[in-house]
N, C-alpha and C positions, 0 to 999 in steps of 0.2 A: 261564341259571341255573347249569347247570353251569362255567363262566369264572368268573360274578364274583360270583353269591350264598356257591354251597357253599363256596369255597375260604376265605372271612372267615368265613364260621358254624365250620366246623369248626376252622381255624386258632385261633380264640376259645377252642372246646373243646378245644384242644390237643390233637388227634388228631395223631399222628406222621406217619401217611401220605396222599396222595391221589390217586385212580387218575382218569383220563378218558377214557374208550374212545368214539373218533372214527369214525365208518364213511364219510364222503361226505370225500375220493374216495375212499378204500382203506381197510382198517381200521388203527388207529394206535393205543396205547396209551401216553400218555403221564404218569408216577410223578412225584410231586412228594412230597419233605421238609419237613418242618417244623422251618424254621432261624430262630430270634431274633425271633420270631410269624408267621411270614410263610412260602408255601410256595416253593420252588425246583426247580427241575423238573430232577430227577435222569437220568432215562432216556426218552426215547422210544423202541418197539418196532411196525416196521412188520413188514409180512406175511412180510418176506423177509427179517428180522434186525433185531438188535438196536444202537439207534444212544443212543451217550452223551451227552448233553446240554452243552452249548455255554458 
């Protein structure tokens, strides 16, 4: 749901941002933008820093 419903529903509503907080294996948070409808995953953040997106 969270992958591949929310990120078209919201994107639709043109909400600027989207967050996904992962916990199996470790907890991970990863921010996604909304660029040209569509989100882009800006930043991933594990337990032990922060990593820029690829």
């Amino acid at each position: 749901m969270d992958r591949k419903v929310k990120p078209t529903l919201y994107a639709e509503a043109a909400i600027p941002h989207f967050w996904r907080l992962e916990f199996d294996p470790a907890p991970i948070l990863v921010v996604y933008d909304l660029q040209r409808g569509r989100y882009a995953e800006r930043t991933t953040a594990l337990a032990g820093g922060t990593h820029p997106a690829m």
